[in-house]
N, C-alpha and C positions, 0 to 999 in steps of 0.2 A: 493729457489730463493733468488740471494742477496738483499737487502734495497731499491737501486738504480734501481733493477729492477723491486721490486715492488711496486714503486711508478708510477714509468714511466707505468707499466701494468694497474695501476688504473686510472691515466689520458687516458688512452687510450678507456677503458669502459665506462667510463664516457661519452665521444666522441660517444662514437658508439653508449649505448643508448640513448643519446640525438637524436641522428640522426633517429635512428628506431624508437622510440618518435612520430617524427616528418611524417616518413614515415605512420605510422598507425592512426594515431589521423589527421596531416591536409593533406595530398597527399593522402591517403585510399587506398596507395598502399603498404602493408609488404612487407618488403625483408625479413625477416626469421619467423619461426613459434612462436607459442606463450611460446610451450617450451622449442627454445632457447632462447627467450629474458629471460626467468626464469632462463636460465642456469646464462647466461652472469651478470644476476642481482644479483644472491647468489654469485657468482664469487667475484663480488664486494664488497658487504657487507662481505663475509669474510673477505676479502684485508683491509677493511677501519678499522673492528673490531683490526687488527691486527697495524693497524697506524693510533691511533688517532689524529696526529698529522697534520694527511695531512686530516680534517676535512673542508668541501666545504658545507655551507647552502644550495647550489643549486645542489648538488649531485642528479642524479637519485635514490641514495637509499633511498632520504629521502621522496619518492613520498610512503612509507609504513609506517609515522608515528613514533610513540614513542616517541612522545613530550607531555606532560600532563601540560597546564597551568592554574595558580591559576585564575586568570580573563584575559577577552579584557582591553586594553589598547583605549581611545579613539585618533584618530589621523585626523588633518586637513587637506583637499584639497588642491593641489598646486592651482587648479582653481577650482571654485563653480560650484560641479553636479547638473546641472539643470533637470527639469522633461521636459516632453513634452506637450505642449497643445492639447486637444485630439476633433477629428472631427467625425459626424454617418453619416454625407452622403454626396451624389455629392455633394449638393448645398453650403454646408461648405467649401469642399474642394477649387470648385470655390472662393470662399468668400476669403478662405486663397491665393489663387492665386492674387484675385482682390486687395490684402492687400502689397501683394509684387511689382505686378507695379507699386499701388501707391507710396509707399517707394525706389524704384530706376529707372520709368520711365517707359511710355509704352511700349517703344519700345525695354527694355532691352532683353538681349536674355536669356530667364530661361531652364536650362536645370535640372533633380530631377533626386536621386538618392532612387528608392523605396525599401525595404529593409522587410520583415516578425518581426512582434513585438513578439521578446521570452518571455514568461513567466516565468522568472526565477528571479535571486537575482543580483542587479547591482554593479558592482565593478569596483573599480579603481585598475591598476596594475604599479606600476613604478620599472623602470629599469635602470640599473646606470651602464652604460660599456658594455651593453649587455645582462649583469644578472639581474635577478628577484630581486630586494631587497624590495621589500614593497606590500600588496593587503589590502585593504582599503573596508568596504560597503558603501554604498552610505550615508545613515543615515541620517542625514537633507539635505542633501545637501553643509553644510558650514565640518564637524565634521562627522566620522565615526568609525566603532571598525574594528581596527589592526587585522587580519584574514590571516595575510602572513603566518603563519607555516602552518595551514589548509589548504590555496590554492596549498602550494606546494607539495600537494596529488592528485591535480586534473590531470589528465591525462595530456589531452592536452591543458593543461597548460605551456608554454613553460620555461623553466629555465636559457638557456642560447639562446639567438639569433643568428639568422646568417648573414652572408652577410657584407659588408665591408664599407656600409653607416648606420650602426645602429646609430642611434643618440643617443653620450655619456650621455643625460636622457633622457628618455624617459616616458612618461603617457599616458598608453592606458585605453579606457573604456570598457569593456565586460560584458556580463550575465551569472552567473552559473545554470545549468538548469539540470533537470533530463531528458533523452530520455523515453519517453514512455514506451517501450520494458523492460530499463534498471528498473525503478521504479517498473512495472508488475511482473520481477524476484525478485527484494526486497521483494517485498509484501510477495510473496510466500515462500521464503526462511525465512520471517521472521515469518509467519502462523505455517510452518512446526517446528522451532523451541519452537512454543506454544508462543509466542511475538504478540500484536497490527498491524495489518499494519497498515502506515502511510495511511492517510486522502488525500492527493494529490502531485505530485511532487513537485509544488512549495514550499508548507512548507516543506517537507523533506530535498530540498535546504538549506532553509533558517535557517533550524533545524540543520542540518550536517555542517555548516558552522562556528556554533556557538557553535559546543562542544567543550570542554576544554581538550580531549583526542583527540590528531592527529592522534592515530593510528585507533580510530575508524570511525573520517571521513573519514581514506583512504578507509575504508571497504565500503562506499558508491560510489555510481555510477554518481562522480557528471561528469560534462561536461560547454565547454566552447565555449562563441563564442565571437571575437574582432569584434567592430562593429567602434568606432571612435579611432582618437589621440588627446589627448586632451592638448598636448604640447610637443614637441620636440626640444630639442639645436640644429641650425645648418642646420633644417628641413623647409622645404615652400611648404608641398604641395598644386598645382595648384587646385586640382580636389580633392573632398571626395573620385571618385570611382577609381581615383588612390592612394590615401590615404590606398584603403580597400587591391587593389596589394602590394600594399609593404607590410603590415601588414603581409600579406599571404606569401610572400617573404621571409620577417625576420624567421617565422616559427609559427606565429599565426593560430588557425582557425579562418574563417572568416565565415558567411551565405552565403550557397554557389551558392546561386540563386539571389543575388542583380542587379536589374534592371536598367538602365540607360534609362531612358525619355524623349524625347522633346516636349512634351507638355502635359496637364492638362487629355488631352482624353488617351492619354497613361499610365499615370498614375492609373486610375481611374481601365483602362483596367487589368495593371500587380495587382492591388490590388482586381478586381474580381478574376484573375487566383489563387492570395496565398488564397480567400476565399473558394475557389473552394478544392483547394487541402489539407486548413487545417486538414482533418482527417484522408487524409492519410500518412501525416510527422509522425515520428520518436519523433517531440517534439513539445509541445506546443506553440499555436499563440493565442494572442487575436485581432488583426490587423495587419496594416503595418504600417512604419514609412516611411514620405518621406520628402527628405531633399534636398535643393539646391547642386546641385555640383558642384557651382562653389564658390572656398574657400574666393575670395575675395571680393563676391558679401555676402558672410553669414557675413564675419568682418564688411561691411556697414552694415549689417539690426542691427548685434547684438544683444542683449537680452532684457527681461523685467525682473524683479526682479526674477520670477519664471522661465520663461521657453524661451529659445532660439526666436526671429521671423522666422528663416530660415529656420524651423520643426516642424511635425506636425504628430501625430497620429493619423490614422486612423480605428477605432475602428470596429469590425467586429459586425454585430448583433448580442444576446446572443445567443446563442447555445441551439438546445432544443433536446430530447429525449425522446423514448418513452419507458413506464417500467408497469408494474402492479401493480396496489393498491392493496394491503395486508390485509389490514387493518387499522383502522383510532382510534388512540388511545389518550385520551383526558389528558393534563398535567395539572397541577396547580401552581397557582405565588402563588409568595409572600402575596396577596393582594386578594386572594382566586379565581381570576379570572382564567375555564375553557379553555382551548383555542386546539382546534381539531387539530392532526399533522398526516400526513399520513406515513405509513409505506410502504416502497416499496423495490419491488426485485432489488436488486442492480443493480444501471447499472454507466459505466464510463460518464459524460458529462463535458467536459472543464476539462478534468485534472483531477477530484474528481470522487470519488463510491461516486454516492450518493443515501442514505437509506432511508431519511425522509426529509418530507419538511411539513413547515406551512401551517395549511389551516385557519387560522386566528379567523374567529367564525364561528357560527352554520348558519347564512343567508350567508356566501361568502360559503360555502357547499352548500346549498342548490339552490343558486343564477347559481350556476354552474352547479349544476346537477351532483358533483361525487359520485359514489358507490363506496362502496368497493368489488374486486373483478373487476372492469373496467381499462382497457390499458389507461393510462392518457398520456399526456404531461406535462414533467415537462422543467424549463429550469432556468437558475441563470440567477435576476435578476442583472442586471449591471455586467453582470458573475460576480457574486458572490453569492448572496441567493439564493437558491433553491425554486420554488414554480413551485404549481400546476397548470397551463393553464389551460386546458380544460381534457373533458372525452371523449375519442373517441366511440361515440355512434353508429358509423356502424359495430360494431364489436362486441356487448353485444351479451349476448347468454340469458339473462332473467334472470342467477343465478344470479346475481350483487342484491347488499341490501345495499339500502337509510340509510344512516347515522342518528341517531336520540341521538342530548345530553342524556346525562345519566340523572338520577331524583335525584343520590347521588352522592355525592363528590367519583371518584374513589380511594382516598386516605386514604379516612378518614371513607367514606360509610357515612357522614352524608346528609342531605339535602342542595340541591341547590337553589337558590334561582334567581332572575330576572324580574329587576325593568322597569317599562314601558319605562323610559327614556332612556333606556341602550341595546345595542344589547348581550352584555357580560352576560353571567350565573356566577353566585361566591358561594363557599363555604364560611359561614357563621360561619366557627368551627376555631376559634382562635388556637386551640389542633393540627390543622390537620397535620399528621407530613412533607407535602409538602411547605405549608404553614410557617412552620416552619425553613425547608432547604433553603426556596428563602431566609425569613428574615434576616437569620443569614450572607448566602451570601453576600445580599445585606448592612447590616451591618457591614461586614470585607472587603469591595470593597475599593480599590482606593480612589475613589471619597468620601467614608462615614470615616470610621476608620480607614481605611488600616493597617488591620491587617495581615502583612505580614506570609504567611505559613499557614493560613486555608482559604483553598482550596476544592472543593469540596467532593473529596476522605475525606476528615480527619472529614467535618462536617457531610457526610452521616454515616460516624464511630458514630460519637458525640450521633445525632437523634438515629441510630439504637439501640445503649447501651444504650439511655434513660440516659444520662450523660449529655444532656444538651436540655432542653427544652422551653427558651427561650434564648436572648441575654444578659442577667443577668447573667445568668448560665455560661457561659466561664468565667466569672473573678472568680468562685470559684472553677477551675480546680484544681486537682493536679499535678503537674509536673512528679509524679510517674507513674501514671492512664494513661495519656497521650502515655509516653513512653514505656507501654506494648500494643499499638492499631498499627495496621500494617502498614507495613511502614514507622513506626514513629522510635526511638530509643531515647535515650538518648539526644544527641545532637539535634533531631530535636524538642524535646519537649520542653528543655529549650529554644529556639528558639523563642518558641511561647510563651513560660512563657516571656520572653524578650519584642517580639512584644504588648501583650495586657496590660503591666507595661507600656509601651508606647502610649499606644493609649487611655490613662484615662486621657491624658493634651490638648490632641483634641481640638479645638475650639469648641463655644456653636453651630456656626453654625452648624460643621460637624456630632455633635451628633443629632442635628434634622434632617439632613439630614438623615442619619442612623438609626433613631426610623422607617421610614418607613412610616412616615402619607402619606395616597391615596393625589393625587395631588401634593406634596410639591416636587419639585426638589431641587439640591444644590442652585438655585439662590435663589429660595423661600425661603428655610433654613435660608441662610444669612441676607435676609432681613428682616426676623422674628425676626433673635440675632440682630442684628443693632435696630431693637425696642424695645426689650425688655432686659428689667434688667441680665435674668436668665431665666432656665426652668420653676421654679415657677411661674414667672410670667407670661410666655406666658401658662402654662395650666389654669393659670385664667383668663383668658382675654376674653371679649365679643365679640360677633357678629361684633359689632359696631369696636369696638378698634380692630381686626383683619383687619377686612376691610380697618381699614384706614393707613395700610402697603399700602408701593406700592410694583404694581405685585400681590397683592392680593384681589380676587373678593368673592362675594358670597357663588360660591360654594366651592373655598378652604377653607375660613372663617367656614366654616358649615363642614369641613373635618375635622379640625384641633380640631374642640370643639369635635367632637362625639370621636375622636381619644384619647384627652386626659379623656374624660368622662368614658372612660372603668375603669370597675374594673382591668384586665389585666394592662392596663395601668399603674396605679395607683402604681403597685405592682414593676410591671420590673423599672420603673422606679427610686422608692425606693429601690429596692437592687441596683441599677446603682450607687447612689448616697453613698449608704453604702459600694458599691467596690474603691467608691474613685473618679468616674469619674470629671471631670469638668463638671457645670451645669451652671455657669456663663459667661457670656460676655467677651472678652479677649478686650481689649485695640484697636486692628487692627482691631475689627470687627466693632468697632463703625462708620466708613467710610467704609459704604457699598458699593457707588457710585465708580465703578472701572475704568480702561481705558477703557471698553468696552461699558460705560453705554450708552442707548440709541441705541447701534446698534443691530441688528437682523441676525441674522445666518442661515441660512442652510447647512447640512451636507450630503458630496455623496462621496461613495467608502471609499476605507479601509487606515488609516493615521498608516505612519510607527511607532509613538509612541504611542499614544493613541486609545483605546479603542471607541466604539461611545459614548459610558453612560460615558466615562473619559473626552470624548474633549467637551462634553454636560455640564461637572459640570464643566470645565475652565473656558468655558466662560460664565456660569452664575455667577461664584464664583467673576469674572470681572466686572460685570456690565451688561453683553449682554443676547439677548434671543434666543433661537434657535427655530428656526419654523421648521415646514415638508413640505411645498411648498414654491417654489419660486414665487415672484411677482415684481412687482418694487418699491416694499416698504422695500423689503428684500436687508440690508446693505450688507452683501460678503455671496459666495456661498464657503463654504469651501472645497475644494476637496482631495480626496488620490489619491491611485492605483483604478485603474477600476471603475472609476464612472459610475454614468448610467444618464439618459435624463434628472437630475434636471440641469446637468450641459450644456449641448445642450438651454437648456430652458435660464437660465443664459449668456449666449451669447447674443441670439438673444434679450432679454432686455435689453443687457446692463449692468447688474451686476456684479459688481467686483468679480474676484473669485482668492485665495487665498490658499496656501498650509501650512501644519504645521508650516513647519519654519517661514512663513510669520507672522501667529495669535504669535505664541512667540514673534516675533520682536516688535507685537505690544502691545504684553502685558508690552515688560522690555519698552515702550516708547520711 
């Protein structure tokens, strides 16, 4: 075939799977089978192998990967992705309506666009002539990671547009999400090759979207749905729900059941029917979203720092299920404290198998009434934690056996013990080797040393070989010894020989935080180094001279002396000191009092960069305190993804509530 012809034959495939693209993924009508579109596709990557000259980023072949990048690149928002503010019932919903008269008039005429909330990863898409040139994650909302050669593995994901009003840019918002069905064959596929399944479609997403190998997100099942425009040249649309037609037009998927509303009771209604049918969709919902459709009435209300006024999520109630108790098997912290988890027969709820759930102490057991051996309810809290409701007791058969703590540490097999003040049982074995894996965890965390690269895999290595038996003990690793332990090699050991060379100039605060004294958080820590000289001196320090820290009471005071009173103590510390650590005061630590001082925190749902124990030591490390209920004494309610009722509670008081990006802003001042 001459040059000329086949080029022109490549442009032509190109065409056509675009188009059958489009036919299978947003019309669900194929025009041919799936192994011709395999013919027509190797058809092509032949042709292109053979002229690389006539290289197109947006080729259907490139939807197979083979791009391997050293890192994400982070890249900015043409406009700020906002989150949604999120509602749990009628009377909210109202509220959010009564919010909207007020702001443009009784008598204005509200028409809503109700919409299924996907459970997946949010991203920006822009297009530039038609073509795909950029996919963006949401990330704070201002800044997100560059994810364009990844996305353009996702099916229907569209590459080039159609139609003759594409607007020369274009920014669309969409969810990348696993199908149910599709995630259930992963699993399996991945089982049978002796591999982990993944934990639930959403992280798979969010996991497959971030690998550095594009040919192996292509091998994942992701999936897409456009739900806004978030800027267009030359574009005005009048209506959101014409907005979601054209989308669908150009060659997007769109949700294919979005509802058009004239009133509040209509609403309410299509968001019982998506509750209704959540379990028998194909993909994941944790609510709806409902939004004004009319475009010019959303430009009038506009936004608040975080989140649009025009929208609003409506949050389904958690999901429960019901599964049988297995068996109730007792773990151990850091801090020697017992704590019962229940083992149960897998079962799918929201998205997740889930196996095991908290049952917290031995009186919320017993308070409850679970056996083991009993059909319980389980259900995630704020869909998210897993916990145990109830025991369904019309249905025991007599075998079922009452939980009773153990008398020994199951770890350690020493004695437990259990103080009248305390509902908690604790092992009392310094040795114990559980006790020993929280510590060292907790010691290489973020928030303490961040010692980047021991993980839990490499310290369960550490404990097991008896190679390191306190946190003294990794600063006299070998770098050799390391890189014959699994999984480890060469380069990852030096890695870590790198990381804990770094983490001996630690501030004094972070090394108290990291010794681990019962009570002391990163706030406490700080305020100890801000009083005190050095280590030496706060293990000498009195009753008296403790307490008269602020933030510090009686009982941390009487933590802190028994803590450093140990013979253990005494010791780890000393070799700490012989490894080189910083034991003294750093300069910036002497100005405790941070931007946060004085304000009070509460935390709900899951925050796209931090951790809960990371966004905990930010803002004590600041000045602020984090409480676990809300009140109207409580300064901002901090929230992520999937909050649960502290944030409900938080409305109706009144309390400012606040998203990641937000606490940053107010930490740079």
């Amino acid at each position: 075939m001459p040059e000329s012809k086949e080029l022109r034959r490549i442009e032509q495939l190109r065409r056509e799977l675009h188009h059958h693209n489009r036919m299978y993924y947003v019309e669900a009508a194929p025009e041919i089978s799936d192994a011709e579109f395999d013919a027509l596709m190797r058809e092509l990557i032949e042709l292109e192998a053979r002229h690389p000259d006539a290289f197109d980023p947006n080729s259907p072949s490139r939807r197979v990967g083979g791009v391997v990048q050293d890192e994400f690149s982070s890249a900015e928002h043409r406009t700020p992705k906002l989150s949604l503010d999120n509602t749990y019932s009628e009377d909210e919903l109202r509220e959010f309506e009564k919010r909207l008269r007020r702001a443009l008039g009784e008598d204005a005429d509200l028409s809503y666009v109700v919409e299924p909330k996907v459970d997946g990863v949010d991203v920006a898409l822009v297009y530039e002539d038609g073509r795909f040139a950029r996919g963006v994650t949401r990330g704070d909302g201002v800044r997100g990671d560059d994810v364009t050669a990844n996305l353009r593995t996702v099916g229907p994901l569209p590459l080039r547009l159609e139609g003759d009003d594409v607007p020369r840019l274009l920014e669309v918002r969409g969810e990348v999400y696993m199908a149910r069905s599709a995630f259930a064959g992963m699993n399996r596929a991945r089982e049978e090759e002796g591999l982990a399944p993944f934990a639930n479609a959403r992280n798979a997403t969010a996991g497959s979207l971030k690998l550095l190998d594009t040919s192996t997100t292509a091998s994942r099942p992701l999936s897409l749905f456009a739900f806004s425009i978030d800027y267009a040249e030359g574009y005005e649309p009048v209506l959101h729900s014409k907005s979601l037609l054209d989308l669908r037009r150009w060659g997007f998927p769109v949700m294919p059941s979005a509802e058009v509303a004239s009133s509040m009771d209509e609403v309410l209604a299509a968001c019982g029917r998506w509750e209704e049918r959540r379990d028998g969709l194909d993909y994941e919902i944790d609510g709806a979203v409902i939004k004004l459709d009319d475009v010019a009435l959303q430009r009038r209300l506009g936004a608040t720092a975080k989140a649009p006024r025009w929208a609003i999520a409506f949050k389904f109630a958690a999901t429960q299920a019901t599964t049988k108790l297995v068996d109730i098997r007792v773990q151990v912290s850091r801090n020697g404290t017992l704590t019962p988890v229940a083992v149960l027969e897998p079962v799918l709820l929201a998205g997740s198998t889930i196996s095991r759930a908290t049952l917290h102490n031995e009186e919320e057991v017993r308070r409850k009434d679970i056996r083991v051996g009993d059909r319980v309810v389980i259900e995630k809290g704020g869909d998210v934690i897993p916990k145990v409701v109830m025991a369904v007791e019309s249905v025991r058969t007599g075998k079922e056996v009452k939980f009773r703590m153990p008398k020994v540490c199951p770890a350690c097999r020493g004695p437990v013990v259990r103080t009248e003040e305390e509902v908690a049982v604790r092992c009392d074995n310094l040795d114990c080797p559980a006790q020993i894996r929280g510590r060292l965890e907790h010691f290489a965390g973020r928030s303490a040393m961040d010692i980047e690269g021991l993980g839990e895999s490499l310290i369960d290595q550490l404990v097991e070989k008896g190679m390191v038996r306190d946190v003294s003990d990794l600063y006299s690793l070998e770098e050799a010894e390391v890189a014959d332990l699994e999984r480890m090699g060469a380069k990852s050991a030096a890695n870590l020989m790198a990381a804990l060379a770094e983490s001996k100039s630690r501030p004094l605060g972070r090394l108290i935080h990291a010794l681990g004294i019962r009570h002391v958080g990163a706030r406490t820590a700080a305020d100890l180094a801000a009083a005190f000289p050095d280590l030496d001196a706060l293990s000498r320090a009195s009753q008296e001279e403790l307490e008269a820290v602020e933030g510090v009471g009686p009982v941390v005071a009487e933590s802190v002396r028994l803590f450093f009173g140990l013979p253990m103590t005494v010791e780890v510390v000393g070799r700490l000191r012989d490894a080189g650590l910083n034991m003294a005061r750093l300069p910036e630590e002497e100005l405790s009092a941070g931007r946060l001082e004085g304000l009070t925190f509460v935390l709900t749902g899951t925050l796209p960069g931090l951790s809960r124990d990371e966004a905990m030591a930010l803002i004590e490390e600041h000045g602020g305190r984090v409480t676990s209920s809300v009140s109207k004494k409580t300064s901002y309610v901090l929230a992520g993804a999937e909050p649960g009722s502290k944030l409900a509670k938080a409305r109706k008081l009144g309390v400012p509530v606040i998203d990641e990006a937000e606490l940053r802003r107010m930490l740079e001042g």
